[in-house]
C-alpha positions as CSV (number, residue, x, y, z in Angstrom):
1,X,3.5,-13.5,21.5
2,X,5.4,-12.0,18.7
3,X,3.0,-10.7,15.9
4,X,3.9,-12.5,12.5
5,X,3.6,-10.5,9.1
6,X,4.1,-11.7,6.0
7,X,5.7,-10.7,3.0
8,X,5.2,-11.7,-0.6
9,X,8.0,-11.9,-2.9
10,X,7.0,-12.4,-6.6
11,X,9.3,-12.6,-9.8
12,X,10.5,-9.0,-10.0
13,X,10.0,-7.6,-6.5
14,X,12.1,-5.1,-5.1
15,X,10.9,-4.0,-1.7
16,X,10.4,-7.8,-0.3
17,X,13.4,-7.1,1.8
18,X,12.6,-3.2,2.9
19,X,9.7,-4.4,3.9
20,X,10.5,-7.2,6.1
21,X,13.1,-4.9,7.4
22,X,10.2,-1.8,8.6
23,X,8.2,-5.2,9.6
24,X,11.2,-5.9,12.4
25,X,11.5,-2.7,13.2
26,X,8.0,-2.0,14.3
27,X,8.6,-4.6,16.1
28,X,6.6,-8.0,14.7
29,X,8.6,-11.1,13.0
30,X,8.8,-10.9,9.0
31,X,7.9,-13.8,7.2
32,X,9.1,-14.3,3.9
33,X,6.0,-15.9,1.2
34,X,7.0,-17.0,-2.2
35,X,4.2,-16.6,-4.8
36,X,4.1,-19.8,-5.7
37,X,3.1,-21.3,-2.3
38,X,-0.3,-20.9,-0.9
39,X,0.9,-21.6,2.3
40,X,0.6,-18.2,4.4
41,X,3.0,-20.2,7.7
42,X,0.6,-19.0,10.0
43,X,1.3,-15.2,9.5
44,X,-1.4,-12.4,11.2
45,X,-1.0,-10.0,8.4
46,X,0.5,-9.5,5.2
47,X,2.6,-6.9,3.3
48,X,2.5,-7.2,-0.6
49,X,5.2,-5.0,-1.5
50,X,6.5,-2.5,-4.3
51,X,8.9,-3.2,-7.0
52,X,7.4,-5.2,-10.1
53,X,5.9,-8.5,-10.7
54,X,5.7,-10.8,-13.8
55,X,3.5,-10.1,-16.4
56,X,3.9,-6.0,-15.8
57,X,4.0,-5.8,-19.5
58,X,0.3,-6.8,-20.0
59,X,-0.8,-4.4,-17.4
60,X,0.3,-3.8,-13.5
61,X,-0.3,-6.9,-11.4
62,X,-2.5,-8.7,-13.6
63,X,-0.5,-11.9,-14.1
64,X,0.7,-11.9,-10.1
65,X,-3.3,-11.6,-9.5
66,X,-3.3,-15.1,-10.0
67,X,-0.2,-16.3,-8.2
68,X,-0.6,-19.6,-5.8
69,X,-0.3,-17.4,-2.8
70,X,-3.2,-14.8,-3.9
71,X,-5.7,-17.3,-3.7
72,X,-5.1,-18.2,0.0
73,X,-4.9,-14.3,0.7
74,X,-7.9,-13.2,-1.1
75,X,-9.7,-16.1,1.0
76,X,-8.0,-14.7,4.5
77,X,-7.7,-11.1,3.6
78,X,-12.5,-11.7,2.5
79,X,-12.1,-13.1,6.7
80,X,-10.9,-10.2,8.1
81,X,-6.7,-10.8,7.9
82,X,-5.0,-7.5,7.5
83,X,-3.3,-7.1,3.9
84,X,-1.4,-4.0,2.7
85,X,-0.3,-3.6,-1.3
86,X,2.1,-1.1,-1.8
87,X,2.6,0.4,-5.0
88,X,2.8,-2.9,-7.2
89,X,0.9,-4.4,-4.4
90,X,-1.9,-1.9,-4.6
91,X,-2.0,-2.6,-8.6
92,X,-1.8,-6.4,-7.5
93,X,-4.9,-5.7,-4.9
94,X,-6.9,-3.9,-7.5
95,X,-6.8,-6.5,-9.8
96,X,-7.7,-9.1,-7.1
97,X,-10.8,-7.0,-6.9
98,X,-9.6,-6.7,-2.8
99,X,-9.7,-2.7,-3.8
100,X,-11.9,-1.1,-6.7
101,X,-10.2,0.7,-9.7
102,X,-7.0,0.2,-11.6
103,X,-3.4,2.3,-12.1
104,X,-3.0,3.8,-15.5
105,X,0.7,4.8,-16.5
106,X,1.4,8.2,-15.1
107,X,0.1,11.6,-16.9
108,X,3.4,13.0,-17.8
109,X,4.3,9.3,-19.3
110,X,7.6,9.3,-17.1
111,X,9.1,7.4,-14.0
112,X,8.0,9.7,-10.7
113,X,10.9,9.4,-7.7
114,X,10.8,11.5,-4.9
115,X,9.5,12.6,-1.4
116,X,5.6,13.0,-1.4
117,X,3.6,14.7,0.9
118,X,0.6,12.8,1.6
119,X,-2.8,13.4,3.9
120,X,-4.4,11.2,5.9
121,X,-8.1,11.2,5.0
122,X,-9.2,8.0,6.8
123,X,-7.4,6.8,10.1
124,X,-9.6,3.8,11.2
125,X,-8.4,1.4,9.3
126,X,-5.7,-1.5,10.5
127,X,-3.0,0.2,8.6
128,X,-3.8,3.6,9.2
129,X,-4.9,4.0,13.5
130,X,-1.4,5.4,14.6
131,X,-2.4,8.9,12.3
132,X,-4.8,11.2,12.4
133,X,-7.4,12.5,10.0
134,X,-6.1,15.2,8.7
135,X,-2.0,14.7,9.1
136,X,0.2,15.2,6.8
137,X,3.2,13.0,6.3
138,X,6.2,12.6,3.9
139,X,6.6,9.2,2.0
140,X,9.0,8.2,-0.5
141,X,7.2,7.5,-4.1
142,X,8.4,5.6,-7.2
143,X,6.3,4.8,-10.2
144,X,5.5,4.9,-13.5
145,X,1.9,3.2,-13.8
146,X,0.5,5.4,-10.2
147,X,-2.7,7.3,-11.6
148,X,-5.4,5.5,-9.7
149,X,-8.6,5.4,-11.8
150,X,-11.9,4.0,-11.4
151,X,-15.7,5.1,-12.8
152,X,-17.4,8.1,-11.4
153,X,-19.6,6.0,-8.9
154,X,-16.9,3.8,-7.6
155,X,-15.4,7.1,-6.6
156,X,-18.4,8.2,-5.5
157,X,-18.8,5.2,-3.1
158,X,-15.4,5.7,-2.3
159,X,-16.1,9.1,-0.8
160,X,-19.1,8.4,0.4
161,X,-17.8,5.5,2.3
162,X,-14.4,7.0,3.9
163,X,-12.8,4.8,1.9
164,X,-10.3,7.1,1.1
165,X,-7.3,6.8,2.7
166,X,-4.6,9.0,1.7
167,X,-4.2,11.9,-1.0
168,X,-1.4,14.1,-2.6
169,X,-1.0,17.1,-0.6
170,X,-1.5,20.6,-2.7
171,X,-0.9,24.1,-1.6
172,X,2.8,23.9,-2.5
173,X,5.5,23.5,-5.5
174,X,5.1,20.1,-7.2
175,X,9.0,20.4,-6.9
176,X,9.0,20.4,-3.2
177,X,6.9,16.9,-3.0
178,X,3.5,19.0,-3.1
179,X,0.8,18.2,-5.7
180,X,-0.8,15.2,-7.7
181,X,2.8,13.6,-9.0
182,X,0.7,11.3,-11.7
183,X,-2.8,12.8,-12.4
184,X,-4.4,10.2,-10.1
185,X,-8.3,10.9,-10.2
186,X,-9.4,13.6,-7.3
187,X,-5.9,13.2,-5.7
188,X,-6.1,9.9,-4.4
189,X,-3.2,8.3,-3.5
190,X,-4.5,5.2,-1.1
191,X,-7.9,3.5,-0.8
192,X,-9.4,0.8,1.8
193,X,-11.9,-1.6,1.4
194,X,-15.2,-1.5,3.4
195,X,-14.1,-3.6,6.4
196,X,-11.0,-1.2,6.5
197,X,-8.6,-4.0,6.7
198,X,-7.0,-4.3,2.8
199,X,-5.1,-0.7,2.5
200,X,-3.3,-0.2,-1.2
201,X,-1.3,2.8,-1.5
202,X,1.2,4.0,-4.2
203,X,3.9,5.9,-1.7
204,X,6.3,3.8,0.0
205,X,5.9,3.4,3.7
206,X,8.7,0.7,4.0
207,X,11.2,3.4,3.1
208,X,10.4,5.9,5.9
209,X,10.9,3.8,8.8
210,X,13.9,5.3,10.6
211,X,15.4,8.8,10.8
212,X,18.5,8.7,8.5
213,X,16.4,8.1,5.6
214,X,14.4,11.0,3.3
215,X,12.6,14.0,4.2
216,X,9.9,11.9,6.2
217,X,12.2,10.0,8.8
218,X,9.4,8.0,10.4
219,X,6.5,8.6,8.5
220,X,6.1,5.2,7.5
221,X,6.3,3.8,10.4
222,X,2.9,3.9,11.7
223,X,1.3,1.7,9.5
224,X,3.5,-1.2,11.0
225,X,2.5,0.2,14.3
226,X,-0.9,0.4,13.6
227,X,-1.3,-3.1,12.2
228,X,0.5,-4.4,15.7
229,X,-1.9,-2.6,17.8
230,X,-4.8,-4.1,15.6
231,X,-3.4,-7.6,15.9
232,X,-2.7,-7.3,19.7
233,X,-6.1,-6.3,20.7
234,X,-8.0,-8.4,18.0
């Protein structure tokens, strides 16, 4: 049986349609959620997807937080359902308290667009099983509120834990997609939660799904594949 995967679209979204897109690819059925219904269809997984949401103004997700459809996530996503937040949807996670921590607006104050290298520090996680500790991959990024911060033992924990799941790459020229591209706190660019089945992550997976597209090609792609896997032998 097909694996189904939703994805949330909330006022503002932009990605609802990438996503659903690198959802078919990878080979599961996308299933489109409106915010404002707490019905999930039936879906194995969900997708909460980059762009904006209402509310941005106050700060990052914190009005979407309390959408219809994040109470019935929070409740599935607490059971064990596999949830990924990209870039607003990290911000959206965070302030679900699904992930610790918060996005601040970006160091230099301006809007970041470009390739990103990124490392793979945890690869256990639903999202995360087709890489390996270690990898380094090329992801499109695109934000202006992306410096993840939380208090010194929340990072801590995170580190302790393994509950890092991606940094910026360094060693090269920020110009070339190397480096911190917003001042996120010790480089972190993606975090999981303790059961390693909510993933938030600033870079955009959707958009490095097929070949024609960026620096990355495919990148992306395993953390559709990885989710499938996860589903199939669950």
């Amino acid at each position: 049986m097909t694996a189904r995967i939703g994805v949330v679209t909330f006022p503002g979204t932009l990605d609802d349609h990438d996503s659903q897109r690198a959802v078919r690819v990878a080979g599961a059925e996308a299933v489109p959620l409106w915010h404002r219904d707490k019905d999930l269809k039936q879906v194995d997984a969900v997708v909460l997807p980059g762009g904006f949401s209402y509310g941005d103004y106050l700060r990052a997700g914190a009005i979407s937080r309390f959408s219809p459809v994040m109470e019935t996530i929070i409740e599935q996503a607490r059971a064990g359902m596999p949830v990924l937040g990209i870039c607003n949807g990290f911000q959206v996670l965070c302030e679900a308290h699904l992930l610790p921590g918060a996005m601040l607006r970006n160091t230099a104050l301006h809007f970041v667009c470009r390739d990103q290298r990124l490392r793979v520090e945890n690869a256990a996680t639903a999202w995360t099983a087709d890489y390996t500790a270690g990898q380094e991959i090329s992801i499109p990024l695109k934000n202006i509120d992306g410096r993840y911060t939380a208090d010194e033992h929340t990072l801590d924990e995170l580190e302790a834990e393994g509950r890092v799941a991606f940094r910026y790459a360094t060693g090269g020229p920020a110009a070339g997609g190397y480096g911190n591209p917003n001042g996120s706190l010790r480089d972190i660019a993606g975090i999981t939660n303790a059961a390693g089945n909510v993933v938030g992550l600033m870079p955009h997976p959707e958009h490095a799904v097929e070949p024609l597209v960026g620096t990355g090609g495919t990148d992306g792609l395993g953390f559709f594949t990885s989710v499938l896997k996860k589903l199939v032998s669950a």
